[in-house]
C-alpha positions in Angstrom: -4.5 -9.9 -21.5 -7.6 -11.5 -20.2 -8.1 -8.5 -17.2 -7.4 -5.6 -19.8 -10.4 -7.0 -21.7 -12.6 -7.4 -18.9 -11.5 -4.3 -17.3 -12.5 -2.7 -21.2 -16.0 -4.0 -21.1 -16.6 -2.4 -17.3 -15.4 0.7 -18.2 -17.1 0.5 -21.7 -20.7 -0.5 -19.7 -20.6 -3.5 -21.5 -21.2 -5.4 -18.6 -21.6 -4.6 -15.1 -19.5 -5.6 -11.7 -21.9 -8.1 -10.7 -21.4 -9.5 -13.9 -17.6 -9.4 -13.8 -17.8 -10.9 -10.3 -20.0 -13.8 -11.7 -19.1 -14.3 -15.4 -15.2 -14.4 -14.4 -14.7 -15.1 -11.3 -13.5 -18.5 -12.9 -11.9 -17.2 -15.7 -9.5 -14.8 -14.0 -6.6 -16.6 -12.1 -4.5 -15.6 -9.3 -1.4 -16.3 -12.1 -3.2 -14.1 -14.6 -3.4 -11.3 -12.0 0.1 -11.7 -10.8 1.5 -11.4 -14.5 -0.6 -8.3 -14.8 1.0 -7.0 -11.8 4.6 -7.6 -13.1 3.7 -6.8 -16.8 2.2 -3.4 -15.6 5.5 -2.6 -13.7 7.8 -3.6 -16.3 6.3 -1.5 -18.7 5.0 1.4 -16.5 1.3 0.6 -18.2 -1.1 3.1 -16.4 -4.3 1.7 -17.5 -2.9 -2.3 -16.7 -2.1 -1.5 -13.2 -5.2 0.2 -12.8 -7.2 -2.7 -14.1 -5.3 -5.0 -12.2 -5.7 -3.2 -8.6 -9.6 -3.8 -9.5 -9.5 -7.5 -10.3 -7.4 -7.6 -7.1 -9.1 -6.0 -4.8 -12.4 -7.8 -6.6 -11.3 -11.0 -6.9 -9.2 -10.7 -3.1 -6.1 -11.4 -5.2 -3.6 -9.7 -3.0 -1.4 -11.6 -0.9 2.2 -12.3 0.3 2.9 -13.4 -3.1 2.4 -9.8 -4.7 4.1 -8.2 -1.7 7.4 -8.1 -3.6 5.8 -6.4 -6.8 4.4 -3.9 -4.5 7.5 -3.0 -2.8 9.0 -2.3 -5.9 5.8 0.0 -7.2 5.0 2.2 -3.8 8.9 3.8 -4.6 7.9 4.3 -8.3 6.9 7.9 -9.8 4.8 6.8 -12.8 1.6 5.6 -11.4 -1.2 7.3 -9.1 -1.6 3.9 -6.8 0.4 4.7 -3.7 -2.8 4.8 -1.6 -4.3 2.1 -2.3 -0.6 0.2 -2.2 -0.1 1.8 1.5 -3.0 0.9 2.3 -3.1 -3.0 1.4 0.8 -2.9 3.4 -1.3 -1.9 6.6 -4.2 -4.5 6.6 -2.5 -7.3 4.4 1.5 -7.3 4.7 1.5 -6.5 7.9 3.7 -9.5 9.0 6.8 -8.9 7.1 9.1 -6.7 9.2 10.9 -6.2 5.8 8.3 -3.9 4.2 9.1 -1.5 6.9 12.7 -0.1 5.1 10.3 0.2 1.9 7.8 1.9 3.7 10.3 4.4 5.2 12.2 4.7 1.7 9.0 5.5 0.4 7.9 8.5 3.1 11.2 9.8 1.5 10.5 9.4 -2.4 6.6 10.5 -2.7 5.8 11.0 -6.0 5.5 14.1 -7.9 0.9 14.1 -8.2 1.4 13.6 -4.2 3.5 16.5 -3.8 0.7 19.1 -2.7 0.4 19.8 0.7 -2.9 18.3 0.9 -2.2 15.2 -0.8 1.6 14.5 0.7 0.3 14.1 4.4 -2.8 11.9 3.7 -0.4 9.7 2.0 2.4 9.9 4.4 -0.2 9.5 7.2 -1.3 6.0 5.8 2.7 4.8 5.5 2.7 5.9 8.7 0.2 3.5 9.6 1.5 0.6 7.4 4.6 1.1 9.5 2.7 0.7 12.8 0.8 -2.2 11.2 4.2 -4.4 11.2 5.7 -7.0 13.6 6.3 -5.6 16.8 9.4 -4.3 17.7 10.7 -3.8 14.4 7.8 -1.4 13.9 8.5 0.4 17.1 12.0 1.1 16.2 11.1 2.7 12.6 8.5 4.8 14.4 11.0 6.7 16.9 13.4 7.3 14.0 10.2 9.1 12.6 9.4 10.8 15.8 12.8 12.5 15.3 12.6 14.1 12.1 12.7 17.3 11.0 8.8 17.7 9.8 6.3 18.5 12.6 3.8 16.6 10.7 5.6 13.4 10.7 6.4 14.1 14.3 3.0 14.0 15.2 1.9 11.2 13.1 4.5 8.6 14.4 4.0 9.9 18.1 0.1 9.2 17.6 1.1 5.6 16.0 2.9 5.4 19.3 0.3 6.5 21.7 -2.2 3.9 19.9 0.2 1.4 19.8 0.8 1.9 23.9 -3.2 2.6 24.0 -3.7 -1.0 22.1 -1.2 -2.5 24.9 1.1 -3.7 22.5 4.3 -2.2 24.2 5.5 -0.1 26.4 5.2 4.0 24.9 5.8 5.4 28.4 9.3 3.6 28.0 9.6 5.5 24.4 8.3 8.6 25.9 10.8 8.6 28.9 13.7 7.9 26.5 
């Protein structure tokens, strides 16, 4: 696959980013990335979806047309991109009220290298945010259920995505608060 080999000769120092940004900017395709994406699922290849998450973030590859793949890869436990995956559900599929059952799902299933303490609540702390980052309403709803569970430091995460949702005037917390 073209990105392996490209991916090969960056991590070789055969050739630099600049160069990778210049010398295949036109070689790589948005098709070529999305078969990466599904190819590196289907076989659970570590070092594709890791090459593949750099040509997409390089190449700004990662749009509504990936979401699916993603959904399916935040819930799996054999790669180390659940960050980076939260992270692209907050600040590019953030309009898809669907992604919020995957997002909760996935609060529930973190991965075994997350596990830690010190790891598990950085992680559940940016789902948390992906969650608050989805269409109103929708997002409000998932929130409370997470302000009722049994882990203080969900508790406090979704009642802060509350309070800056009510600080950003988006709706109404006091209403939430007063429930």
């Amino acid at each position: 696959m073209i990105i392996n080999e490209m991916m090969d000769l960056f991590w070789n120092h055969t050739i630099s980013e600049e160069e990778i940004l210049s010398s295949y900017r036109n070689k790589v395709t948005y098709a070529d990335f999305k078969t990466s994406l599904e190819t590196a699922n289907q076989n659970k290849d570590k070092k594709l979806l890791k090459n593949t998450f750099f040509v997409g973030f390089w190449f700004d590859f990662f749009d509504e047309g990936t979401g699916t793949i993603l959904k399916d890869l935040i819930l799996g436990n054999w790669h180390s991109k659940h960050e980076d995956i939260a992270g692209i559900f907050q600040r590019i599929f953030h309009t898809e009220k669907e992604s919020i059952p995957v997002l909760l799902k996935a609060i529930d299933t973190i991965p075994e290298y997350l596990q830690q303490e010190d790891y598990k609540y950085p992680y559940i702390r940016k789902l948390i945010y992906a969650i608050g980052a989805q269409p109103e309403m929708d997002n409000i709803e998932a929130l409370k259920k997470l302000a009722q569970s049994d882990d203080e430091q969900i508790i406090e995460l979704a009642l802060h995505q509350i309070k800056k949702r009510g600080e950003l005037g988006r709706w109404d917390q006091v209403k939430f608060l007063g429930d």
